[in-house]
C-alpha positions as CSV (number, residue, x, y, z in Angstrom):
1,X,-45.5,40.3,7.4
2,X,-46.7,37.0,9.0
3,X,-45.4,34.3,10.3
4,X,-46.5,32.0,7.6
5,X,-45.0,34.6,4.7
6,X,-41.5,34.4,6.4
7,X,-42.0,30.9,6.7
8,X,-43.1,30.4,3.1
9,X,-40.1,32.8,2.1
10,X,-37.3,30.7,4.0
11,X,-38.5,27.7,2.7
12,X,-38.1,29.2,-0.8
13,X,-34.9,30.5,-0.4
14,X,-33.1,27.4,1.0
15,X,-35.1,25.2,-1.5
16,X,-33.5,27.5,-4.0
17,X,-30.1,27.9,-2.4
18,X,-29.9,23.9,-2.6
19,X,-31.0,23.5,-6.6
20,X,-28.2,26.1,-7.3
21,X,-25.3,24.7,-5.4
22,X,-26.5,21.0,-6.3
23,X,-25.7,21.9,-9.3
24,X,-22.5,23.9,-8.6
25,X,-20.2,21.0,-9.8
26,X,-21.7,20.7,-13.2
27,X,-21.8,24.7,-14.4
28,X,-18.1,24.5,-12.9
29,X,-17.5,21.8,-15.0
30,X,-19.2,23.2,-18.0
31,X,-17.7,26.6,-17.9
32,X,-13.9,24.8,-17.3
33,X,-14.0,22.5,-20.3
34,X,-14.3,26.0,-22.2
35,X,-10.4,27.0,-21.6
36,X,-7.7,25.5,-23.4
37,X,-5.7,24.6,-20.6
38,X,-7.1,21.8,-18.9
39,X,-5.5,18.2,-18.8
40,X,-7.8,15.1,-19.1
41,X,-6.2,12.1,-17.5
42,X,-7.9,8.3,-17.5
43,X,-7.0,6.4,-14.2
44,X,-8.0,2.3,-15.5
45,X,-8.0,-0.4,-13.2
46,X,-8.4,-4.3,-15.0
47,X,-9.4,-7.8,-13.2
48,X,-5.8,-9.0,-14.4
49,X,-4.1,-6.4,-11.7
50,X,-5.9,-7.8,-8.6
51,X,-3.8,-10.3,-6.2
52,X,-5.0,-13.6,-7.6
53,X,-3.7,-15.5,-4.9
54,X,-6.1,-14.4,-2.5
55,X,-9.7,-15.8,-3.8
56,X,-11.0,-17.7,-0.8
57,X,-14.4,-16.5,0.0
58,X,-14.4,-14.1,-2.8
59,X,-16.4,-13.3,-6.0
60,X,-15.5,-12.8,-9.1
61,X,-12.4,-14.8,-8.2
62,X,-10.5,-11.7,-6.2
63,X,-12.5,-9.2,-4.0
64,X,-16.3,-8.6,-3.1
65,X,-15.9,-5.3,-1.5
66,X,-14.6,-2.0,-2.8
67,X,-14.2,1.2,-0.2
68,X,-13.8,4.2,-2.2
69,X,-12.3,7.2,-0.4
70,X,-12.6,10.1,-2.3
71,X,-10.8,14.0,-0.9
72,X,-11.5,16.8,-2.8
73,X,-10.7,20.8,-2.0
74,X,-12.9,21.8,-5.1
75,X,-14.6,20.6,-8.1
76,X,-16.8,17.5,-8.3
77,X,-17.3,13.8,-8.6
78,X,-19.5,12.1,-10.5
79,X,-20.1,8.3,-10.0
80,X,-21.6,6.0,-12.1
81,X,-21.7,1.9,-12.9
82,X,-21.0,-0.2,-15.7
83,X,-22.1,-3.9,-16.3
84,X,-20.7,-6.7,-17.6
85,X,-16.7,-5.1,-17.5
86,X,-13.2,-6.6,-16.6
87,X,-12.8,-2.9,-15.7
88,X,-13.0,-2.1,-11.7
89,X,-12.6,1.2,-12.1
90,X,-12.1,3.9,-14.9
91,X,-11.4,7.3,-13.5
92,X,-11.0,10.7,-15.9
93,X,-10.0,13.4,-14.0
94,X,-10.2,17.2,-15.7
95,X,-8.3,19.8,-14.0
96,X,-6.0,22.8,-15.1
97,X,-3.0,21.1,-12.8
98,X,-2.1,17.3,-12.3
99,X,-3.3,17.2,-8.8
100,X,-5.6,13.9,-8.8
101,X,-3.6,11.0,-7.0
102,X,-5.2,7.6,-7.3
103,X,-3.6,5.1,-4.7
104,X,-5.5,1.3,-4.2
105,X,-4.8,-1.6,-1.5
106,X,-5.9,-4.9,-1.3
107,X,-6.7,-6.5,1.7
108,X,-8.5,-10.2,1.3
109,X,-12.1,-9.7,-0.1
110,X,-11.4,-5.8,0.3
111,X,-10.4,-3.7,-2.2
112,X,-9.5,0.1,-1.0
113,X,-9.4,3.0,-3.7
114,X,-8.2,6.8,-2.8
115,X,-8.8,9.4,-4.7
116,X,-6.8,12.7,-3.1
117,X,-7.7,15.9,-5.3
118,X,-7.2,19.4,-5.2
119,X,-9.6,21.2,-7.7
120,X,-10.5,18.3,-10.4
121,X,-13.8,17.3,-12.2
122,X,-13.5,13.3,-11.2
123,X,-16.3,10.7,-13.6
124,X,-15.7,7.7,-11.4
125,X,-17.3,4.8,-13.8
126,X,-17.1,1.2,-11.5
127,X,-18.0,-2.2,-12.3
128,X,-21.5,-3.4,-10.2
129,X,-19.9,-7.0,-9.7
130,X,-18.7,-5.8,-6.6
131,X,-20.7,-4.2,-3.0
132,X,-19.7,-0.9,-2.9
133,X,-18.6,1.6,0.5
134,X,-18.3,5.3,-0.4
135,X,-16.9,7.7,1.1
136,X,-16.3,11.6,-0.2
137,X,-15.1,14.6,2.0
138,X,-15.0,18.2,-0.2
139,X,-14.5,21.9,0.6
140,X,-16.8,23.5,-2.2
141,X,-17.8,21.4,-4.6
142,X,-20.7,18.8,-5.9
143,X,-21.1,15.3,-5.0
144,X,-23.2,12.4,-7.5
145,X,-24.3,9.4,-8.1
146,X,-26.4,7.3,-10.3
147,X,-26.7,4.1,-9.1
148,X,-27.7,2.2,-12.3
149,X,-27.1,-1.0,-13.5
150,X,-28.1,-3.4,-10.4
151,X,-24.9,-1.5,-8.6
152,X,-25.3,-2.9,-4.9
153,X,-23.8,0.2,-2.2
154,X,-23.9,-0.8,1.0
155,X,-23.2,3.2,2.6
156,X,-22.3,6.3,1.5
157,X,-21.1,8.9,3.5
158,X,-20.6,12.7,2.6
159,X,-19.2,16.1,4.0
160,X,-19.1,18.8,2.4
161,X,-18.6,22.8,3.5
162,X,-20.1,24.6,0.5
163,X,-21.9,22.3,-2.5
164,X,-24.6,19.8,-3.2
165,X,-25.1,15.9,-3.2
166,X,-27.2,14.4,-6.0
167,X,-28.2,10.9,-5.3
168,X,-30.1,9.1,-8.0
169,X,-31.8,5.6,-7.2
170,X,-32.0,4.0,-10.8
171,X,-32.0,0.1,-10.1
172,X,-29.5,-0.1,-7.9
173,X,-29.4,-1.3,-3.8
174,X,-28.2,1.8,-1.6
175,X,-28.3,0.8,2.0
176,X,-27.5,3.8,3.8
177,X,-27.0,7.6,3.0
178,X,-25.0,9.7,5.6
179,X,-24.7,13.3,4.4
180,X,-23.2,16.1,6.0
181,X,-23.8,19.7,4.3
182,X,-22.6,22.8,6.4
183,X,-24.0,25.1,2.9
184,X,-26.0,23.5,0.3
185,X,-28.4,21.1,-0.5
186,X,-29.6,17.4,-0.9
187,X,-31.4,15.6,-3.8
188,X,-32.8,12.4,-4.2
189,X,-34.0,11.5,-7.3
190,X,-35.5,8.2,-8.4
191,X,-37.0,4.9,-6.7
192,X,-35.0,3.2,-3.8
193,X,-34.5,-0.8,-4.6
194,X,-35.7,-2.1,-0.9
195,X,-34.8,-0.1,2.2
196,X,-32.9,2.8,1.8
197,X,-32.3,5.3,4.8
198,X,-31.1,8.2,4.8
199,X,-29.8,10.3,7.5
200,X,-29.0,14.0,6.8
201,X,-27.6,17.4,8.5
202,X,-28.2,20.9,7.1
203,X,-26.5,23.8,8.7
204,X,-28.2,25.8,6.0
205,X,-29.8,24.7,2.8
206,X,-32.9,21.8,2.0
207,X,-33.6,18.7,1.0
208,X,-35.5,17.9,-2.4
209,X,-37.4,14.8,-3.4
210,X,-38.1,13.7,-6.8
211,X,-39.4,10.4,-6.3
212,X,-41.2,8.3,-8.9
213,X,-43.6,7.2,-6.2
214,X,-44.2,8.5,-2.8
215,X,-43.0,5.8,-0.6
216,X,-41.1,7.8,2.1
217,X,-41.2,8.1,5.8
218,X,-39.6,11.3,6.4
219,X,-38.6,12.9,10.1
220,X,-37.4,16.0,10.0
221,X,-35.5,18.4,12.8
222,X,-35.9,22.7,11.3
223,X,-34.9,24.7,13.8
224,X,-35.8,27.5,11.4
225,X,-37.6,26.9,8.2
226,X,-40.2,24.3,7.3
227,X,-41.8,21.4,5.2
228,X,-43.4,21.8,1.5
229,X,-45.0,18.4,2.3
230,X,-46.7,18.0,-1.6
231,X,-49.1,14.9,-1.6
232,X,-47.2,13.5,1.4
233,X,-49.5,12.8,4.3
234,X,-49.0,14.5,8.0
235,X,-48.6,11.9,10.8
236,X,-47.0,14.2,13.4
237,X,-45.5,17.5,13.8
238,X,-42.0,16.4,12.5
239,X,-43.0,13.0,10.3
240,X,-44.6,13.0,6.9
241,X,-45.2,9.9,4.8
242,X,-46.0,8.9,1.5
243,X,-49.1,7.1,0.7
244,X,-47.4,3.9,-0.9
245,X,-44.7,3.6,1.9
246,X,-46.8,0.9,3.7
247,X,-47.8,-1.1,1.0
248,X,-44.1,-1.1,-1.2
249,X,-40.9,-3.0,-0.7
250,X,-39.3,-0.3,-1.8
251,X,-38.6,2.2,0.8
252,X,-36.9,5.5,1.8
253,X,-36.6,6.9,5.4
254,X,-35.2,9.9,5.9
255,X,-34.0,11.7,9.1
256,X,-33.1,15.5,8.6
257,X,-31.9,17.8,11.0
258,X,-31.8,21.4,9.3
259,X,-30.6,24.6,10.9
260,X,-32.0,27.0,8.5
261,X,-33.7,25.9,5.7
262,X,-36.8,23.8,4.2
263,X,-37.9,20.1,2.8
264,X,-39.3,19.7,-0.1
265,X,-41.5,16.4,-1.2
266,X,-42.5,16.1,-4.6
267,X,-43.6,12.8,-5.9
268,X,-43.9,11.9,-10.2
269,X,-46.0,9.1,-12.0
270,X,-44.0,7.8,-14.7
């Protein structure tokens, strides 16, 4: 067998490998909600509980800046936005035990939310008045988020052992996305609102694109594996970029640095 057939087969089976555990935290999910002995709690959050005293240099009256930690052992999160709510955050956690603890702390303009978990499904729904820093650490589980409704999220940063991270740019800002995957995969799904870079390490596993246009600039480090490059030109031996990536305001880079495993760039016309 030739070089280019292993090649071709690698980049297959990490491709693969990512699509299923992406998609780890939603069959767990599914296959959960089939047992009768899971508890469903709703964590709610309202404007009127924020420290009203403190509004100098704020918006919205209170705070302007929410840092969500989120710990997880297993299971997923799910993130999403909703506009025009007195609602800062509405959290329903699934889970055969009471494990999810929800603590917050306000600081000023800064908000802090903490989310400790040991196996729970957590849909995180947050208000987009505020600028958004997220942060979520997991053992085997699946990381998302849809950032809809104008949300504005200034990082996100996520490590996970075994699962996937599903990022989908749907009107809202994301500047940066740090992710950390020692087994599993990334997607990114969508059109980025401006700049948008992304900064990602594989031990083993790929990264998948499903951009509406193709206006990335990706780098990429494979020690073993390689690129399914789709319509994306070839600038060098480790950067590929999209043919609209000039000429758009919106933008993606993307720096990857896999061990094992294989890029994929696939770019749709709506």
């Amino acid at each position: 067998m030739n070089g280019n057939k292993i090649l071709g087969i690698i980049i297959i089976i990490a491709l693969i490998l990512s699509v299923a555990l992406v998609g780890y935290g939603a069959v767990n999910k599914v296959v959960d909600n089939d047992e009768d002995n899971l508890i469903e709690t709703q964590h709610v959050m309202d404007e009127s509980e924020l420290n009203k005293s403190e509004v100098e240099d704020t918006v919205n009256g209170t705070i302007s800046t929410v840092n969500l930690n989120i710990n997880q052992k297993t299971g997923g999160a799910n993130i999403q936005f909703s506009d025009n709510t007195t609602t800062v955050y509405s959290i329903t956690s699934t889970e055969e035990e009471a494990s999810t603890n929800i603590s917050t702390h306000q600081n000023g303009s800064n908000l802090e939310i903490n989310i400790e978990s040991n196996s729970s499904e957590n849909t995180i729904v947050l208000s987009n008045k505020y600028k958004y820093n997220i942060t979520g650490n997991f053992v085997a589980g699946g990381f998302a988020a849809d950032l809809n409704n104008n949300s504005q999220v200034d990082n996100i940063n996520v490590n996970t052992t075994l699962g996937g991270v599903t990022i989908e740019l749907n009107g809202g800002s994301l500047n940066t996305l740090n992710v950390r995957i020692t087994t599993g995969g990334l997607n990114i799904i969508g059109e980025p609102n401006g700049l948008t870079t992304v900064n990602s390490e594989i031990e083993i596993g790929g990264v998948n694109l499903q951009l509406s246009k193709p206006v990335a600039d990706i780098f990429s480090n494979i020690e073993l594996g390689g690129i399914n490059p789709g319509d994306y030109q070839q600038i060098s031996e480790d950067e590929y970029k999209g043919n609209d990536f000039d000429s758009s305001e919106n933008k993606l880079i993307i720096n990857n640095y896999i061990r094992v495993g294989g890029v994929n760039t696939q770019s749709f016309s709506y």
